[in-house]
C-alpha positions as CSV (number, residue, x, y, z in Angstrom):
1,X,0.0,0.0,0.0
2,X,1.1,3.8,-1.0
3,X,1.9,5.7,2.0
4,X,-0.3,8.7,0.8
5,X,-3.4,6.3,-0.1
6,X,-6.3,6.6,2.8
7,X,-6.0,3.7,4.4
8,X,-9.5,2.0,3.5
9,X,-8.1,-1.4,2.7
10,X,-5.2,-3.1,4.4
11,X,-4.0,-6.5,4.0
12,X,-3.2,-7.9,7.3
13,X,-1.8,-11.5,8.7
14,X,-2.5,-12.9,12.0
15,X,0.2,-14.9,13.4
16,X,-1.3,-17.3,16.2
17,X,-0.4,-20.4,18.0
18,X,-3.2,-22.3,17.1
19,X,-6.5,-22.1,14.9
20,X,-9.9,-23.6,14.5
21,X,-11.2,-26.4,13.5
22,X,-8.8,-28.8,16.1
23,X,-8.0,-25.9,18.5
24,X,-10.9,-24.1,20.1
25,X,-9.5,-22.1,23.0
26,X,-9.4,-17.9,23.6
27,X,-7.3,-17.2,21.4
28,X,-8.2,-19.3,18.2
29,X,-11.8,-18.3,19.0
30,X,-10.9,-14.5,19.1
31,X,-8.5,-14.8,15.7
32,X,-11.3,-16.7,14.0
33,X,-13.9,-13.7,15.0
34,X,-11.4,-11.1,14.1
35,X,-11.0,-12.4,10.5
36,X,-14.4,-13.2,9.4
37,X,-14.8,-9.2,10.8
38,X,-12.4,-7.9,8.9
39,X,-13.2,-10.0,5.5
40,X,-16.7,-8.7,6.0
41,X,-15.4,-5.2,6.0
42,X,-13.7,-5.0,3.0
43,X,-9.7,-6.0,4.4
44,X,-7.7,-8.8,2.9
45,X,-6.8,-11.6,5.8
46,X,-4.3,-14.4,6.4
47,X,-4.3,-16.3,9.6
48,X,-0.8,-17.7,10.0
49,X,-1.5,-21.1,12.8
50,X,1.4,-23.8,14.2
51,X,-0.6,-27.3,13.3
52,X,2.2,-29.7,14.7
53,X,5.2,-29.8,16.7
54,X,5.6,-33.2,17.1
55,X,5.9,-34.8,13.8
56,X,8.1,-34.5,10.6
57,X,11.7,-33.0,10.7
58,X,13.3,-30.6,13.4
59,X,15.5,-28.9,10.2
60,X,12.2,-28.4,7.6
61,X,8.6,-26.7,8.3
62,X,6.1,-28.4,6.3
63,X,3.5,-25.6,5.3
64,X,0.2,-26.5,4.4
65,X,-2.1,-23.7,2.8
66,X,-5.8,-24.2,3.6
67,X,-9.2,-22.3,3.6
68,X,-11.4,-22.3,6.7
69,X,-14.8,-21.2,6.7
70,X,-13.6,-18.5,3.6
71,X,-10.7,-17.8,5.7
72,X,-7.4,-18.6,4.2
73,X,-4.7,-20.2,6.8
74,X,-1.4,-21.1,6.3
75,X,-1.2,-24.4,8.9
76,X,2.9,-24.8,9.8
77,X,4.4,-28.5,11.4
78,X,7.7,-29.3,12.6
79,X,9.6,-31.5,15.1
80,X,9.9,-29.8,18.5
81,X,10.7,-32.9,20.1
82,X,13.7,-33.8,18.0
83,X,15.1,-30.3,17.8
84,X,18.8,-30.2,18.3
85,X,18.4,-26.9,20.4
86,X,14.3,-27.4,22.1
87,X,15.2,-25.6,24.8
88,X,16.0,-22.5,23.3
89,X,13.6,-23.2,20.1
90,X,10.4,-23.3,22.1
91,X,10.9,-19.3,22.2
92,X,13.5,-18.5,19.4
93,X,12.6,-20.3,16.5
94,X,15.2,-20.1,13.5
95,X,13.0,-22.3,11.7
96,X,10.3,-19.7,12.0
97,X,12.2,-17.0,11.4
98,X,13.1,-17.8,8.3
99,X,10.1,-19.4,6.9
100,X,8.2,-15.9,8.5
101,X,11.0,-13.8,6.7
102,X,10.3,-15.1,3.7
103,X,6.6,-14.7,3.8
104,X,7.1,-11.0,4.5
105,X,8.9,-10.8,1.9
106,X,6.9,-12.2,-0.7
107,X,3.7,-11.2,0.7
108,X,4.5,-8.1,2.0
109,X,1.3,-7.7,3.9
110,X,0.5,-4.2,5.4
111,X,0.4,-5.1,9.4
112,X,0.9,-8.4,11.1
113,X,-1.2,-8.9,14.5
114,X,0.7,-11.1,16.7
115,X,-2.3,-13.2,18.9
116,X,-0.1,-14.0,22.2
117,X,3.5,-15.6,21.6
118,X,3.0,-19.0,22.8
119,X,4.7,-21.8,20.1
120,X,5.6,-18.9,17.6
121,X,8.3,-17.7,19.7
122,X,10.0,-14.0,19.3
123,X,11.4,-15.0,15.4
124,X,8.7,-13.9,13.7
125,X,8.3,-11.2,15.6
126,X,12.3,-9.6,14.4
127,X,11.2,-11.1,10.9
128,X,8.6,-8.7,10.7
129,X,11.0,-6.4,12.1
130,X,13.6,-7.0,9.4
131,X,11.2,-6.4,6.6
132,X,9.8,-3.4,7.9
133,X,6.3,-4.6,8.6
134,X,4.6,-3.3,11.2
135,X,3.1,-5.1,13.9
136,X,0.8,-5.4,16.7
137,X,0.5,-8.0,20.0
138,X,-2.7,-9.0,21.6
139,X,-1.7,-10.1,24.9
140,X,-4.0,-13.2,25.8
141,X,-1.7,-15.1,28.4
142,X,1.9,-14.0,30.3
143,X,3.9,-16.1,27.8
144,X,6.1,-13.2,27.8
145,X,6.7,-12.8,30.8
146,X,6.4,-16.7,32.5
147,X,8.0,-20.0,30.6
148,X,5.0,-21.5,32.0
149,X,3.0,-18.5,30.3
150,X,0.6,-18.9,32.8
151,X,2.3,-17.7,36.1
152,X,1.7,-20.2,37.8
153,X,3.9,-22.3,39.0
154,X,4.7,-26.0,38.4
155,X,3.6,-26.8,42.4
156,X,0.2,-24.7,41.6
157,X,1.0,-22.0,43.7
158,X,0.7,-18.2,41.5
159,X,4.0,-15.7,41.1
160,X,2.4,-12.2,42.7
161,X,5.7,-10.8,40.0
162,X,7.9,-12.6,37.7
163,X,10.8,-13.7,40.3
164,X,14.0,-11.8,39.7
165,X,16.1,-14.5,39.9
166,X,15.9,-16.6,36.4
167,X,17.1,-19.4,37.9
168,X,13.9,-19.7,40.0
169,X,11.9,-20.1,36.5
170,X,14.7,-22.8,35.5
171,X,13.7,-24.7,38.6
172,X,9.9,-24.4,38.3
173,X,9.9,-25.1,34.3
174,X,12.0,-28.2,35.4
175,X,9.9,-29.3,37.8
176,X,7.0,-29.0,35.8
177,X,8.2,-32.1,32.9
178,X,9.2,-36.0,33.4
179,X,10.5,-37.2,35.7
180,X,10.4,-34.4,38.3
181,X,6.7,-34.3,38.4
182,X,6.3,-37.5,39.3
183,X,9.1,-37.2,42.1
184,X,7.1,-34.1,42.9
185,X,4.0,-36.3,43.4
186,X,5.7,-38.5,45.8
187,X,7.3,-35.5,48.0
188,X,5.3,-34.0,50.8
189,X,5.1,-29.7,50.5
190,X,7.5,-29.0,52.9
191,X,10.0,-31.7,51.3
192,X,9.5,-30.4,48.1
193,X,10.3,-26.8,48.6
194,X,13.6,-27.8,49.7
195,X,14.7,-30.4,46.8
196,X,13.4,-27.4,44.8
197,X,16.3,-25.1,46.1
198,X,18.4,-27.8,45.3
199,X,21.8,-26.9,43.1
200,X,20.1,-29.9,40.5
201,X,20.8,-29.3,36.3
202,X,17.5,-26.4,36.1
203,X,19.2,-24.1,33.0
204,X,19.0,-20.6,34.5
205,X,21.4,-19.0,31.5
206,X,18.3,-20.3,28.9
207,X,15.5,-18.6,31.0
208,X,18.2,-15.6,31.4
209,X,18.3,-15.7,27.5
210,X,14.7,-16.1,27.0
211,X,14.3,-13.0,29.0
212,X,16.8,-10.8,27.0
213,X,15.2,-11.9,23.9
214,X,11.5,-11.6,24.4
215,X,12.1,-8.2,25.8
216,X,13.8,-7.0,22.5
217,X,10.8,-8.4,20.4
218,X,8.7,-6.3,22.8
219,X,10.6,-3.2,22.0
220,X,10.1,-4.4,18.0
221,X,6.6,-4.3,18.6
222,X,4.6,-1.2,17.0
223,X,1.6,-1.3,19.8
224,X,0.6,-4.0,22.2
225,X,-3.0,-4.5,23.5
226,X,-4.1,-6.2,26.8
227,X,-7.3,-7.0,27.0
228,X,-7.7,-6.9,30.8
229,X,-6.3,-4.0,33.4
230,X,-4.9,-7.1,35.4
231,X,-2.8,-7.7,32.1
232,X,-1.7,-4.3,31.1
233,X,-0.6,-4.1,34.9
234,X,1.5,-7.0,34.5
235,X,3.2,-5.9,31.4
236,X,3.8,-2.0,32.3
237,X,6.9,-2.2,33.3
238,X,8.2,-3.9,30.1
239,X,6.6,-1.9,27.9
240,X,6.8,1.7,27.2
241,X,3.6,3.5,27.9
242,X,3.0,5.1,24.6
243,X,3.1,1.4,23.0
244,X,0.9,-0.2,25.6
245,X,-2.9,0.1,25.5
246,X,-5.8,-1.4,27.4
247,X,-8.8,-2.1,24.9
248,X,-11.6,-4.7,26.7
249,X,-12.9,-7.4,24.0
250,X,-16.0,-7.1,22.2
251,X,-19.0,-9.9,22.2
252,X,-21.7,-10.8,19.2
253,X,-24.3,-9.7,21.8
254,X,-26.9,-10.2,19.1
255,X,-26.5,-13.9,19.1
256,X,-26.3,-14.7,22.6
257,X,-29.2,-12.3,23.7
258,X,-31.6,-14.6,25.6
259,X,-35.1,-14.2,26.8
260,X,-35.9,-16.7,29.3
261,X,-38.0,-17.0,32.6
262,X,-37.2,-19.7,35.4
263,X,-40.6,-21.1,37.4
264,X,-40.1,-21.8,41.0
265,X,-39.4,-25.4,41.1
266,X,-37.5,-25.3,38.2
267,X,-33.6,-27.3,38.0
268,X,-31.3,-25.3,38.5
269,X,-28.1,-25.6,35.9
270,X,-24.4,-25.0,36.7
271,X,-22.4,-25.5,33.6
272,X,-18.6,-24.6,32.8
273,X,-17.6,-24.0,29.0
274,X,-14.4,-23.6,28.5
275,X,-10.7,-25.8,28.2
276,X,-10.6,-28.6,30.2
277,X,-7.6,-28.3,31.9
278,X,-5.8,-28.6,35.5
279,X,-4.8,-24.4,35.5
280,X,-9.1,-24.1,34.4
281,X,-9.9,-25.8,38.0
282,X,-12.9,-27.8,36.7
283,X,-12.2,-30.4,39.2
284,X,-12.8,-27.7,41.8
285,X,-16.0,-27.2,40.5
286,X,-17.1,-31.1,40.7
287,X,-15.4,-31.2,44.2
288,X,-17.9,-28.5,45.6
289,X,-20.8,-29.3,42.9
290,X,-20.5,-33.0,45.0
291,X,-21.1,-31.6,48.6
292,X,-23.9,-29.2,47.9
293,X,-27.2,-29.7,49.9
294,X,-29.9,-29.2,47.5
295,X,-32.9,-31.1,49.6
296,X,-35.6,-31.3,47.1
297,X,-34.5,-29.0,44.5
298,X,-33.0,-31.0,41.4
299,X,-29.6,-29.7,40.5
300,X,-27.1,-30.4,37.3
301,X,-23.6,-29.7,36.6
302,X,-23.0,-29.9,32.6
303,X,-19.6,-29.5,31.6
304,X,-18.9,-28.6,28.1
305,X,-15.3,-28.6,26.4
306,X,-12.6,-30.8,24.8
307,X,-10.6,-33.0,26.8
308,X,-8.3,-34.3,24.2
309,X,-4.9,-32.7,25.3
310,X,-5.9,-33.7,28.8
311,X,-6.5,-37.5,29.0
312,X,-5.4,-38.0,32.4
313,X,-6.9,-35.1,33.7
314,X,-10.0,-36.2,32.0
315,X,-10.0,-39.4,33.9
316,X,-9.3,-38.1,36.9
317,X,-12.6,-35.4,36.4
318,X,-14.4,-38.6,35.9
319,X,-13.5,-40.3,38.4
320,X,-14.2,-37.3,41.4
321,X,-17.6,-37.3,39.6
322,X,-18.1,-41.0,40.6
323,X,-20.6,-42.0,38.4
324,X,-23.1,-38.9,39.4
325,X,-25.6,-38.7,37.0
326,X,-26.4,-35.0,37.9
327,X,-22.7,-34.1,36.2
328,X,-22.9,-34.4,32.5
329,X,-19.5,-34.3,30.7
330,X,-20.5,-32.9,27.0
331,X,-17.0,-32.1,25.2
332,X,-16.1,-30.4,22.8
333,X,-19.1,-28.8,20.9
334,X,-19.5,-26.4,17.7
335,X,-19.3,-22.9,18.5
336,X,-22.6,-21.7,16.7
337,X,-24.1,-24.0,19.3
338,X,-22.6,-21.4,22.2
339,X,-26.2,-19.6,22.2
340,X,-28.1,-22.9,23.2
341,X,-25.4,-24.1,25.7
342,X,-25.7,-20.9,27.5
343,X,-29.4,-20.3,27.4
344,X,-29.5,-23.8,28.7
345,X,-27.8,-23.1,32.0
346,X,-28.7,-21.0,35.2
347,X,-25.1,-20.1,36.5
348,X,-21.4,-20.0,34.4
349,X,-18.8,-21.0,36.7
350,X,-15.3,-19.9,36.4
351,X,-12.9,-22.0,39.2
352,X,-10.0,-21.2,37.7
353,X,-6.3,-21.5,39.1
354,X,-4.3,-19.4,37.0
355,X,-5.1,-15.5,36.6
356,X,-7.1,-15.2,34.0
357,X,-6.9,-12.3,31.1
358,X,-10.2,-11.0,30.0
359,X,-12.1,-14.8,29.7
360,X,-14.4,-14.2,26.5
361,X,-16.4,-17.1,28.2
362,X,-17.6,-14.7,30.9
363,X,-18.1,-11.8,28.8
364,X,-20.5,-14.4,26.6
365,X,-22.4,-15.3,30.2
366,X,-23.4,-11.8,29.9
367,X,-24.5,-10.7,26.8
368,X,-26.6,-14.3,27.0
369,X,-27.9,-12.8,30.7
370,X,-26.3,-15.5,32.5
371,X,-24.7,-15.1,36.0
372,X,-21.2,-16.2,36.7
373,X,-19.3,-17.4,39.7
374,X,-16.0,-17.0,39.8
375,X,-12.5,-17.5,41.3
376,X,-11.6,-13.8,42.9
377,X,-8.6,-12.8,41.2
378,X,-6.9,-11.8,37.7
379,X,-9.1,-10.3,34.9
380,X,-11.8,-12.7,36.4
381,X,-12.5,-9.9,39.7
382,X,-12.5,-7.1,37.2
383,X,-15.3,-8.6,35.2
384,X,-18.1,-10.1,37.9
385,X,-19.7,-7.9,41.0
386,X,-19.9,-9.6,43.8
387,X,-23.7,-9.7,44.3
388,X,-25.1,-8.2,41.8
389,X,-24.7,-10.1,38.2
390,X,-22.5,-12.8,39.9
391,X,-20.5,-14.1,42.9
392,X,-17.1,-14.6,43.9
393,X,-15.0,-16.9,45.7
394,X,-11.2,-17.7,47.2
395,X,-9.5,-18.8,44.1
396,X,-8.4,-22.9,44.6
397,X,-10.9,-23.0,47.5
398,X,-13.5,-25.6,46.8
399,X,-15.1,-25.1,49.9
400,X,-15.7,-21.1,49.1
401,X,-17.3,-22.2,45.6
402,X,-19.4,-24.6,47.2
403,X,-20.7,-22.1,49.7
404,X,-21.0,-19.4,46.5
405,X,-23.0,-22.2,44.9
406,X,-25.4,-23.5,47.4
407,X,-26.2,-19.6,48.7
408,X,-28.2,-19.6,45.1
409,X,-29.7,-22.4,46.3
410,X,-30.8,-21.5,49.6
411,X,-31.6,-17.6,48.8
412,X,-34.3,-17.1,46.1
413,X,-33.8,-13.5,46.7
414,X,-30.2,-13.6,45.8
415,X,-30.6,-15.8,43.3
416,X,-33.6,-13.0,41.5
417,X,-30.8,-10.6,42.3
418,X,-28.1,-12.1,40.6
419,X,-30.4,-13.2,37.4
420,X,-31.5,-9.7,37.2
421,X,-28.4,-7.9,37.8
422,X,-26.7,-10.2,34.4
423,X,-29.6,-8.9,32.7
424,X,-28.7,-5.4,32.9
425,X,-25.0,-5.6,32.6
426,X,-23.9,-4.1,29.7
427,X,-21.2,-6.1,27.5
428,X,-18.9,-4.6,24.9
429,X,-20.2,-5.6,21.0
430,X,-17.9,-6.7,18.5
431,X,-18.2,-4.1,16.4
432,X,-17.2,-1.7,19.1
433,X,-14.0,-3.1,19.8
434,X,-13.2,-3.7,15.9
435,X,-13.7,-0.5,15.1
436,X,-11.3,0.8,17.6
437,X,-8.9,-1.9,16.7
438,X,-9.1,-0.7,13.1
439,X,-8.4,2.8,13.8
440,X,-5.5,1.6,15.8
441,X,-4.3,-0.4,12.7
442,X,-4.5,2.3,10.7
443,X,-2.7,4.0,13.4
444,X,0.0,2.3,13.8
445,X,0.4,1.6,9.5
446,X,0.3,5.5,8.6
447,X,3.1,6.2,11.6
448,X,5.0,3.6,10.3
449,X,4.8,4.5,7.0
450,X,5.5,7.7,7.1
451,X,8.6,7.0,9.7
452,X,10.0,4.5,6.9
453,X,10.0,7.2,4.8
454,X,11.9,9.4,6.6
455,X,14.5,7.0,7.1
456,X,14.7,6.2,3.6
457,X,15.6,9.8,2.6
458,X,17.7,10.2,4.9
């Protein structure tokens, strides 16, 4: 695109780790709705996805160009696993970088909107760089600042702040993979703690290295956007405040608007939707689902999402379950069939572990005037008021939830309140936020332009 063109039609790429139709989490779900808006307003779109990193060779990418749903995706695969340097590959990617590189240069699209930097690593990133291409970063998780990109640590306990010391990352990244978890398993707390401290072969220089790195493809970055306060808090410090912006996520309200009135008597329907996962805290939710005194009143916990990257976790949910046929375990499911999985439920429940960004689960609760429960901390406090669209409870604290859950139960006031109060809460629309996302695009492409320019003549 011409520099002095308005800019009324851009051709953008959007670099994520993952992408529909086998991965269904946040951040495919948000790349997938940011593409279909954008094709449907006139821009030219490539979503750019990491398929496989567990098959084929650690020294070629096999690229695979596809189409989903009209939305053209390149689908990349290599060999992790076999990778003569993993360690330092799982953030630095030279096969990446150069496959990225030479995209940008063929294609020389007009912006590149990095979705989080999980799996792609920081070489794309200073390929974009190299090829003067502008680019933005949506932050959906702390892979940036946390190996585990989820700051929490391999014990379950949550960093408060990145630690310092990289050698304490070493140690938790190492106690989080074979054989050390299982020796973890076997370890009491207190026993634990101390082998962690232990002088043992954790790689501090790598974690030390991953740090230098991912801050200088922060400091490539044209603008980075964090979709939760709790986020851009995290993140202030390494970013310079003119580049950092908070901008909440927006919902297809229109979809999700539901209409429906409970009779006294009625069932009343917990349900998580979501990844099934340990850091998600579903089996919280069974836990204090399972001790809940509901007398008379019939109650159901349905579970919906994939469990396929989780087997053993899966077997483990079923098993605290016990055979209950109250809890329904529904997998994975279509996401046009979001609107009647919500309006099918009375409360959302949110147990997570980790600190959560800006869930889009939550803000769907909403616009379908569902109340959610959640655990009280990250993006998750920011989103739910206590008591009047939703409740909140000690995060990890199954005995909280339950006690969250069963006032519903026992408190038909509460529980008017609460269904009311989701009613009137007002939810940011889609074409809110892509609006503002597209004058920040346009933004960031015209500064960019125009400072390319200036470098050129001189």
């Amino acid at each position: 695109m011409d520099s002095g063109e308005p800019v009324n039609f851009m051709r953008i790429v959007l670099p994520v780790h993952h992408f529909l139709p086998r991965f269904t989490a946040g951040a495919e779900l948000y790349t997938y709705r940011l593409a279909r808006w954008l094709q449907d307003n006139g821009h030219e779109v490539e979503v750019i996805a990491i398929e496989d990193i567990e098959s084929g060779s650690p020294a070629t990418i096999d690229a695979q160009h596809d189409v989903f749903d009209g939305i053209p995706v390149w689908r990349l695969s290599f060999n992790l696993i076999k990778a003569p340097e993993r360690r330092i590959w799982e953030f630095d990617n030279e096969l990446l970088g150069k496959w990225f590189e030479d995209y940008f240069r063929r294609q020389q699209p007009d912006l590149a909107h990095f979705q989080a930097g999980y799996l792609l690593g920081v070489a794309p990133v200073f390929a974009a760089d190299r090829q003067r291409i502008p680019t933005l970063l949506t932050l959906h998780d702390y892979w940036y600042l946390c190996p585990q990109h989820t700051l929490q640590r391999s014990d379950g306990v949550l960093c408060a702040t990145v630690p310092e010391d990289p050698l304490i990352c070493a140690r938790c990244r190492m106690w989080g993979n074979d054989p050390y978890i299982r020796l973890g398993r076997r370890m009491g707390p207190k026993l634990r703690a101390v082998a962690e401290k232990l002088p043992l072969k954790a790689d501090g220089n790598t974690i030390a290295l991953r740090r230098e790195r991912l801050q200088a493809a922060l400091d490539c970055v044209t603008q980075v956007i964090a979709p939760s306060m709790f986020m851009y808090n995290q993140f202030e410090h390494v970013i310079t405040s003119d580049r950092l912006r908070f901008s909440r996520l927006g919902i297809d309200i229109g979809r999700l608007h539901r209409e429906r009135q409970r009779g006294t008597g009625e069932t009343v329907r917990f349900g998580y939707v979501g990844q099934v996962a340990q850091h998600k805290g579903v089996h919280l939710l069974i836990e204090a689902f399972t001790s809940l005194h509901a007398g008379d009143k019939p109650i159901e916990l349905h579970l919906w999402g994939g469990v396929e990257a989780n087997p053993a976790y899966a077997v483990t949910l079923r098993q605290a379950a016990n055979g209950d046929n109250r809890i329904q375990f529904h997998g994975r499911f279509d996401n046009r069939r979001l609107p009647e999985v919500l309006g099918a439920l009375d409360y959302l429940v949110v147990p997570s572990l980790w600190y959560e960004n800006c869930p889009l689960t939550i803000l769907e609760a909403y616009a379908a005037h569902l109340p959610v429960i959640g655990s009280d901390h990250g993006g998750i406090t920011e989103l739910v008021n206590h008591g009047q669209d939703g409740l909140v409870f000690r995060p990890g604290d199954a005995v909280d939830l339950a006690k969250a859950m069963q006032s519903v139960l026992d408190n038909p006031q509460l529980n008017t309140q609460l269904q009311y109060g989701a009613r009137q809460r007002f939810i940011r629309d889609t074409e809110d936020e892509m609006q503002q996302l597209l004058g920040i695009y346009e933004s960031v492409y015209t500064t960019y332009a125009k400072a390319s320019v200036w470098v050129n003549h001189v």
